[in-house]
N, C-alpha and C positions, 0 to 999 in steps of 0.2 A: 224456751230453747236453751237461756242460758244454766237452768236447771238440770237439763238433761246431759248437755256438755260437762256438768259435775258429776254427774256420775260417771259419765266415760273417764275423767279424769282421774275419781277415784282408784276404778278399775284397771286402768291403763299408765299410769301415772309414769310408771320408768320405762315405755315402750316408745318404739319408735310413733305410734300412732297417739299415744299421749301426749308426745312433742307438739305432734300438729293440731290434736284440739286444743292446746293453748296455746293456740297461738290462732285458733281460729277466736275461741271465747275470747281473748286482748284483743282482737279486731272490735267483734263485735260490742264489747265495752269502750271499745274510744269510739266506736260508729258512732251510739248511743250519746255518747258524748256531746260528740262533733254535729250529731242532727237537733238537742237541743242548744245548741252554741247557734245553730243557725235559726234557728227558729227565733228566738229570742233576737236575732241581731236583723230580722226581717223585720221583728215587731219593736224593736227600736228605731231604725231608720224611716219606718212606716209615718212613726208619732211624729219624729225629727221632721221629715219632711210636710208632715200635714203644718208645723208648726212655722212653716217659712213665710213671711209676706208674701202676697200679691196670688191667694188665693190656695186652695186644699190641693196641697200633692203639686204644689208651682216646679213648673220643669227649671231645673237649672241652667242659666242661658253661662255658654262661652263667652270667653274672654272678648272683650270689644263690644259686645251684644250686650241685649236685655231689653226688659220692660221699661223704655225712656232712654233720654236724654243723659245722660255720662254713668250709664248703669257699668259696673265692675264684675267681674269674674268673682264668684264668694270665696272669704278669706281661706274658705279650707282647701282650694284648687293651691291658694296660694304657697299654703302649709308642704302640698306634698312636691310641688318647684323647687322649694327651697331646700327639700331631703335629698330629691333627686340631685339638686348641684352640688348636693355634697359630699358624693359620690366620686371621687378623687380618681380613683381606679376601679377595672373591674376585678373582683377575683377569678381564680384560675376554673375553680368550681363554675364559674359563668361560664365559660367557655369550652370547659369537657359537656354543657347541652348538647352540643353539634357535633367537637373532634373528641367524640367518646374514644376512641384509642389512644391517640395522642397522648390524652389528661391521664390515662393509666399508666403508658410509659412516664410522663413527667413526675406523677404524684411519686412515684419510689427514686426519681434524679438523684442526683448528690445537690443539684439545682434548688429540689424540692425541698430538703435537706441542708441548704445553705447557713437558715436565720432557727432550726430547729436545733442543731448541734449541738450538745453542751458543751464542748469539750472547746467548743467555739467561742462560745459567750464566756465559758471563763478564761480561755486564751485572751480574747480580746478585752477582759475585764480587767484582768492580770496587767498588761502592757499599758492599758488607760492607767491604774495606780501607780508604776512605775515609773510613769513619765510623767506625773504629775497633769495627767489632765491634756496634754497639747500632744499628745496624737489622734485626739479626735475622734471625728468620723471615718479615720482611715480606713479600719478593716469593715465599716458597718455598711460603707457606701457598696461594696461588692455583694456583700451577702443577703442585705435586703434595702436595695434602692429605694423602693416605694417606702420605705421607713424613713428613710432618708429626705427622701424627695416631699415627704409630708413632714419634717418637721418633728418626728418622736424623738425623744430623749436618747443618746446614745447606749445608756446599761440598763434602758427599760426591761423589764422582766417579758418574758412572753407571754407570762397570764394576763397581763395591763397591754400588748400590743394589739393592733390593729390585723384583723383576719387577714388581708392581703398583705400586709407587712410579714405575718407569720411565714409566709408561702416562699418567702428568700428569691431567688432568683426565679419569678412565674413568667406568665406567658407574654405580658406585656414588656417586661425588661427588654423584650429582645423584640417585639411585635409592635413596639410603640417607639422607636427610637425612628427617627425621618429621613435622617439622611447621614452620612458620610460624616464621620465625628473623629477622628483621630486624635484619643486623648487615652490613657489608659489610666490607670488606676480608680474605674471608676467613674463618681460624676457623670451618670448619662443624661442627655436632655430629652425627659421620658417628657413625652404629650400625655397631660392629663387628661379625664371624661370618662365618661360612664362606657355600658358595654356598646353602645352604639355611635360611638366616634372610629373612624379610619383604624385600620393596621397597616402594617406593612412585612412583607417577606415576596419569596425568592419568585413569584408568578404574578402578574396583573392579576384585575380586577374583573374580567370577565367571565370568567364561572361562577363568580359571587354573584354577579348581576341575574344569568339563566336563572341559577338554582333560588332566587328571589322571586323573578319573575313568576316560577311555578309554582308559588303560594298562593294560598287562597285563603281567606277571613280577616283577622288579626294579624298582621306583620309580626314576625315569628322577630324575638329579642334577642340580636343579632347586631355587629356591627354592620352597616350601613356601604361600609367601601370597605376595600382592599387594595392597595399601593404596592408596586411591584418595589425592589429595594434590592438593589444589585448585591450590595456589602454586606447581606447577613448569610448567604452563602461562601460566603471569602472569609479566610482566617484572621484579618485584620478585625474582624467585627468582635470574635473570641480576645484577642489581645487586650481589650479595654479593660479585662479581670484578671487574662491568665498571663500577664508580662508586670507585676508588682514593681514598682518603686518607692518607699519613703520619702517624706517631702527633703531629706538629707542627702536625696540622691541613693541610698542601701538598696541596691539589686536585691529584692527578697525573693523572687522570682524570675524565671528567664524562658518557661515553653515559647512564646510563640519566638524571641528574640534567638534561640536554636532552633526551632524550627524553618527561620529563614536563610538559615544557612547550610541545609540540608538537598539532598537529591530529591526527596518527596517536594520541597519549594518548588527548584526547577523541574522537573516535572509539571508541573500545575495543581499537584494534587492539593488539598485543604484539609485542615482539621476536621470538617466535617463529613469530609470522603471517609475518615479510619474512624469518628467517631459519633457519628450517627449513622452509619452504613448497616445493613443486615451483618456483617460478619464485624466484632468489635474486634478495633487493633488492625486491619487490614481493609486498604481501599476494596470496595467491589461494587459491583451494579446493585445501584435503588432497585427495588422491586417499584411496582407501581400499586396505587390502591387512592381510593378517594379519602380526602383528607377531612372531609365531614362529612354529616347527613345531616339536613334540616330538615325538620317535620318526614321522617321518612323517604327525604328525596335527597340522593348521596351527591357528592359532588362527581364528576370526570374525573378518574383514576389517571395518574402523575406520579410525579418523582417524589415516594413516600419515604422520610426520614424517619430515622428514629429517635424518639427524646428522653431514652431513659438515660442518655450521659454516664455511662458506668465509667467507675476507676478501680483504685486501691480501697475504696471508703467503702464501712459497712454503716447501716442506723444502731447507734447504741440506747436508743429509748425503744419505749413498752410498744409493742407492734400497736395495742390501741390507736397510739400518737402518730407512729407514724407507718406505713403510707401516710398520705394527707388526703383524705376518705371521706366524703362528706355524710357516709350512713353513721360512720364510728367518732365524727365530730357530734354528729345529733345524739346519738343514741348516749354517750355520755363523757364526760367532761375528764379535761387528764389528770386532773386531783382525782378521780375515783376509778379510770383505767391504770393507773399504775399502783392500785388497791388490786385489781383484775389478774389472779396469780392465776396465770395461762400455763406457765410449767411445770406447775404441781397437777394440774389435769383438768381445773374447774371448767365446769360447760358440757366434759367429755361424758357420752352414756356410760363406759367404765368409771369413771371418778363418781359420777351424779349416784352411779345404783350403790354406792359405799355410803352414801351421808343416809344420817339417819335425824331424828326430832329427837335426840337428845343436846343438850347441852354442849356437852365437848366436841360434837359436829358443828353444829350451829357456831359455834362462839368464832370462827374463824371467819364468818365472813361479818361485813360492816358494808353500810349505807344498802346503796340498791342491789348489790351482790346476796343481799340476805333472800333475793327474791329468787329460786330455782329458774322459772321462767328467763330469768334476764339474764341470768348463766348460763343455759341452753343460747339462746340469742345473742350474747356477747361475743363466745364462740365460735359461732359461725362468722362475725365476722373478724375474730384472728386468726380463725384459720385462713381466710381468704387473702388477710393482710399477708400474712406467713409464707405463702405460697407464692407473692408477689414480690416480696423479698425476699425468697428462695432464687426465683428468676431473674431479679439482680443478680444475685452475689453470682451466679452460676455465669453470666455474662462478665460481669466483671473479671470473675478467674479465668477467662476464654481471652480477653483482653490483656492480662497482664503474664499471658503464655505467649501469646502472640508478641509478648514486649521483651520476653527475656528467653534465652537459653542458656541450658547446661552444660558442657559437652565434657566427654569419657575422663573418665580417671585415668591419670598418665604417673607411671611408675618415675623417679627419679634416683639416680645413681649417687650415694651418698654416703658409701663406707659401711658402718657395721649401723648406722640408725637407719629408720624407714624412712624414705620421706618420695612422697607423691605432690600433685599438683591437679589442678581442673581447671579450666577455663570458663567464664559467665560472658556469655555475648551478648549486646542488642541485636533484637533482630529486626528493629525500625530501622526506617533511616529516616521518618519526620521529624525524631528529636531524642535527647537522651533520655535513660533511662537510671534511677526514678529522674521524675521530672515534676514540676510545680515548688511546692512547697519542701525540697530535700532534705533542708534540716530537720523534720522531721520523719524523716519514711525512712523507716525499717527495712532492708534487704541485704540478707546476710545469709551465709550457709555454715548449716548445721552439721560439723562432723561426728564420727565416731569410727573407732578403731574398736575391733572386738577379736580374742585370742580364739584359739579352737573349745576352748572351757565356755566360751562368752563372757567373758571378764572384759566390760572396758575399759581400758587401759590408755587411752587417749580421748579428749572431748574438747572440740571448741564449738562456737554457736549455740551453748546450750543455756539455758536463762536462771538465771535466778528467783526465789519464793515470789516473787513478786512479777517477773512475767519480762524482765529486762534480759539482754546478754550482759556477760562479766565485763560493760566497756568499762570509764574510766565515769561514765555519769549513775554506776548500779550504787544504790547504797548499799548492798550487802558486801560490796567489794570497797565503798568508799568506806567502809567501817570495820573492812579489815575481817570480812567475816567469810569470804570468798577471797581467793584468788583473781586477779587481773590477768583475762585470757588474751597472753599478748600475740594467738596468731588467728586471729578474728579478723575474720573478712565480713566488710559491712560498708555497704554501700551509701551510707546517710553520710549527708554533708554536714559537718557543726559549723556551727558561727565560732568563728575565732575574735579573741577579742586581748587587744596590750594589758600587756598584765604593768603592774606598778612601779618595776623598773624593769623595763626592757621585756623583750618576750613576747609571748604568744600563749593564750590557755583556751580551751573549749569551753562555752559556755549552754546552755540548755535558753534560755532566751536571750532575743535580740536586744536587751537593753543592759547596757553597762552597768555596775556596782558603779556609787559614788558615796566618800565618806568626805566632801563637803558640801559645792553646792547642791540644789534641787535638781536632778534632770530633765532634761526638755529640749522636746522636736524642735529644729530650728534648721531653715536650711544650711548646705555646707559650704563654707569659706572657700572651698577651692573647686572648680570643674570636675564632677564623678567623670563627667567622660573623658575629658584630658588622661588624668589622675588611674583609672580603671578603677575606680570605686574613692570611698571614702579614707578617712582616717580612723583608726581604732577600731575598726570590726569589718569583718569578710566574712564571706561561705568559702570552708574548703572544698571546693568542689572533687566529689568522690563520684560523682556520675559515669556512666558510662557512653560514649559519646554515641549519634547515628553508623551505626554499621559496627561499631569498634566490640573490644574485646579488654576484659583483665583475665591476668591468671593469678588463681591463689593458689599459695605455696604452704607444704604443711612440712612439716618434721617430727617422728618420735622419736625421741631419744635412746640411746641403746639400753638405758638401767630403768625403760619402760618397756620394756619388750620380754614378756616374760618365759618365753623361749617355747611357749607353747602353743607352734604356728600350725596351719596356716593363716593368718589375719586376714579379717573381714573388714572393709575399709566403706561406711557407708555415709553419702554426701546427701544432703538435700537442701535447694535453694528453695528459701523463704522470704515469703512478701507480706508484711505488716500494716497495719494503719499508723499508728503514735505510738511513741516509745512510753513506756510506763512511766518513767523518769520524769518525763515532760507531766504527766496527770498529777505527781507528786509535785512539782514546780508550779502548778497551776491552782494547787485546790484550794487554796486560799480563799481563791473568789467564790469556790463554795458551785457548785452543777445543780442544775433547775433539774425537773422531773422525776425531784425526789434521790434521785445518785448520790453514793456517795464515792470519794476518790479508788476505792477496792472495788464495787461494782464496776467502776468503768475497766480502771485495772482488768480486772479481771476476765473483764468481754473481749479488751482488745487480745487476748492471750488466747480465748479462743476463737478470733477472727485473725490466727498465722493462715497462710493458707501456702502450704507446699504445693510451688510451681512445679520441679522435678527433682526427680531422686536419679540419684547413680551406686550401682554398687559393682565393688570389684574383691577375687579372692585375692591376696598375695602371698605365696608360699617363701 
């Protein structure tokens, strides 16, 4: 048979139908395979066991039992006890068996995405050398607890982490915590064990039990109980990540500490209402839907949340890596998915019918890529990752409209120059807007002024070679090679920090210059809370508060106005990930997955993503 599938193959080879018989022939070759692997391992254990004491083919007695008086369990029951306890956690991959939907929203999270980050690992690599080592586990305990809570090394690589560790924020951070812990920055007191120890969330235990009941054979590998847990419904359970403190007391963060001060608070509403709801950014009614299927029997449809957590953040690694994909973890490893050049076309029947067995086709690809088959097969599934973070990004920009508005160009009276104004509103009132992390988010608008020639003649918001606006952190403006665009509206908060006699200057990270001692986390001499924060460094807060409003103000000057009107006055609010600036202040630490500081660059410049535009004529 597999003779005659070579000839179809030859035949067929750049066809749709050639796809599938090789892919039917690799079946049938690992079948092949796979039936003398067992063959062999029947006629292995056959011998093994004729070879046991106390008779040909002696049955293996349980633990306690046997043939006599203090007989033992044999030592290889013992061997696989002892694997099994070593099983710290389950991964998430365990548990998308049953909540197959679930695990598909989570695997594309920003959650999912936590301990994957580079931009992360060098953030937090960067501030660990800075401080000489005594910031610790600060930032690692959020991102991947179970890294934590096991003991890894805090700047361990992710090639050398542990598969659940890799998965940052999985199912159990937030399914294994017991009870009511009011502590934030972290530190959860995750119950260890395998997949069939307790959870807990927002329902009892009794549809776990039914849809148990109605098994039959082998106990389906499953936790065991489910614990109802009031606080992982409520927003207090989110604050233990997204309300940051340094052990110095540095407010690095403040969501959930504005959101208690908000109309959505009183209300009742939660962070979970606007941010696992079907509509992201806005409370609405759960749909209902069963939140697993075991062995084919779903559970009783309930109040189904959503977990793919969107924000601001897009993944800047190779779709291979992430989603977090258990076909694209198997099929191959991220040293040779980010060899997988997806958008040049490989895989695609256009790109594939172009190569040819010469040399200078061939020479391009390396390791398993050199195999057509596995480029057809990779393929399929980047395009499926592709499509899944497609469906993020698209949610997430649904979110962060629903967080901001634009409103009309308004004319201002000003003599013989132009000068107009716009307003950017919140339009939450759970909290402001950006919010979490704001010394780094990007939100600003992009003007332009254009004559009736289209000549512009006025620009702020517009970035420099590198992907920055002209603030005062662009090098191309700290080197005097740009202009300082001083009527830039931008929403990012900087860390301000005493400059050496007196003062105040923006800094790009949280940690001071020091030109004596060593620097180092220590708590702060004096009450942050008395105090409203610390000494020597703050966030200026540029947010926009629940419900509030700024207005930007623009001007052109009369000897820009080149008299050849009417003028085109056109605005557009944009929402970022990380300022480039920041990647340039970070790459030190050097980005895993092969990056390097201009690839990231580069991607965050095209992940702007204009919220709304406004345009006005002015005669």
């Amino acid at each position: 048979m597999l003779i005659y599938l070579n000839f179809i193959l030859v035949s067929g080879a750049k066809s749709l139908a050639g796809r599938f018989y090789r892919r039917i022939r690799k079946f049938l070759s690992m079948s092949h395979i796979a039936l003398a692997a067992l063959i062999f391992s029947l006629l292995w254990s056959d011998a093994v066991l004729s070879a046991i004491p106390g008779g040909e083919k002696a049955q293996l007695a349980p633990a306690g039992q046997g043939q006599g008086e203090g007989a033992q369990a044999p030592a290889v029951n013992e061997d696989h006890r002892a694997l099994l306890e070593q099983v710290e956690f389950p991964s998430a991959q365990e548990c998308g068996g049953c909540h197959i939907d679930i695990y598909r929203e989570w695997s594309v999270s920003r959650h999912a995405y936590a301990q994957t980050s580079p931009t992360f690992l060098a953030y937090q690599a960067t501030l660990v050398k800075l401080t000489n080592g005594t910031l610790g586990d600060f930032c690692q305990r959020c991102h991947s607890q179970t890294g934590m809570s096991s003991s890894e090394a805090i700047l361990t690589s992710n090639s050398k982490r542990d598969t659940v560790s890799k998965e940052g924020v999985t199912c159990i951070v937030c399914h294994r915590v017991a009870g009511e812990y009011g502590k934030i920055s972290g530190r959860l007191p995750l119950e260890s064990g395998d997949i069939y120890k307790p959870v807990y969330g927002p329902r009892p235990g009794d549809e776990l039990e039914r849809v148990l009941a109605a098994q039959k054979g082998r106990p389906p590998k499953v936790h065991k109980e489910a614990r109802h847990l009031e606080q992982v419904s409520e927003s207090g359970f989110c604050a233990r990540c997204h309300d940051v403190r340094l052990v110095n007391g540095f407010r690095l963060e403040d969501a959930f500490s504005e959101y208690k001060q908000t109309p959505a608070a009183k209300r009742g509403e939660s962070c979970q209402d606007c941010h696992m709801g079907p509509v992201p950014g806005i409370a609405s009614e759960y749909p209902h839907a069963p939140a697993a299927v075991v062995r084919g029997t779903p559970s009783k449809p309930a109040r189904r949340t959503n977990h793919m957590f969107v924000g601001p953040d897009s993944p800047l690694v190779h779709p291979g890596i992430f989603p977090i994909d258990p076909e694209a973890q198997e099929f191959a490893t991220p040293e040779q998915w980010i060899t997988f050049d997806y958008k040049a076309g490989w895989g695609t029947e256009e790109f594939e019918q172009g190569i040819t067995d010469s040399a200078a086709d061939q020479s391009q690809f390396t390791g398993i890529w050199q195999d057509q088959d596995e480029r057809f097969m990779a393929r399929e599934i980047i395009d499926r990752q592709l499509e899944l973070r497609a469906e993020a990004h698209a949610r997430g920009t649904a979110l962060l409209r629903n967080g901001y508005g634009l409103g009309e160009i308004e004319v201002v009276e000003s003599g013989d120059a132009l000068s107009f104004k716009v307003q950017v509103k919140n339009l939450t009132d759970g909290h402001s807007v950006p919010t979490g992390l704001i010394a780094e988010r990007n939100v600003f608008l992009q003007v332009s002024v254009t004559d009736q020639k289209d000549q512009v003649i006025f620009r702020s918001g517009d970035l420099d070679p590198n992907g920055d606006v002209r603030d005062s952190h662009s090098l191309y403006v700290h080197n005097g090679d740009m202009p300082l665009d001083e009527q830039l509206f931008n929403l990012r908060s900087p860390f301000m920090v005493h400059a050496a006699y007196g003062g105040e200057r923006e800094q790009v990270l949280p940690a001071n210059y020091s030109f004596d001692p060593l620097i180092f986390m220590r708590p702060s001499p004096t009450p942050a809370l008395l105090m409203g924060g610390i000494r020597d460094i703050r966030l200026q807060k540029r947010s926009i508060e629940a419900n509030g409003y700024r207005w930007a103000n623009y001007r052109v000057a009369p000897e820009q106005l080149s008299g050849h009107g009417p003028y085109k006055v056109n605005v557009k609010l944009v929402a970022g990930q990380l300022p480039p600036h920041l990647i340039h202040a970070i790459s030190g630490a050097g980005f895993e997955y092969g990056l390097s500081a201009r690839d990231i660059g580069d991607r965050m410049v095209e992940l702007y993503r204009v919220l709304w535009e406004r345009d006005l004529v002015i005669n």
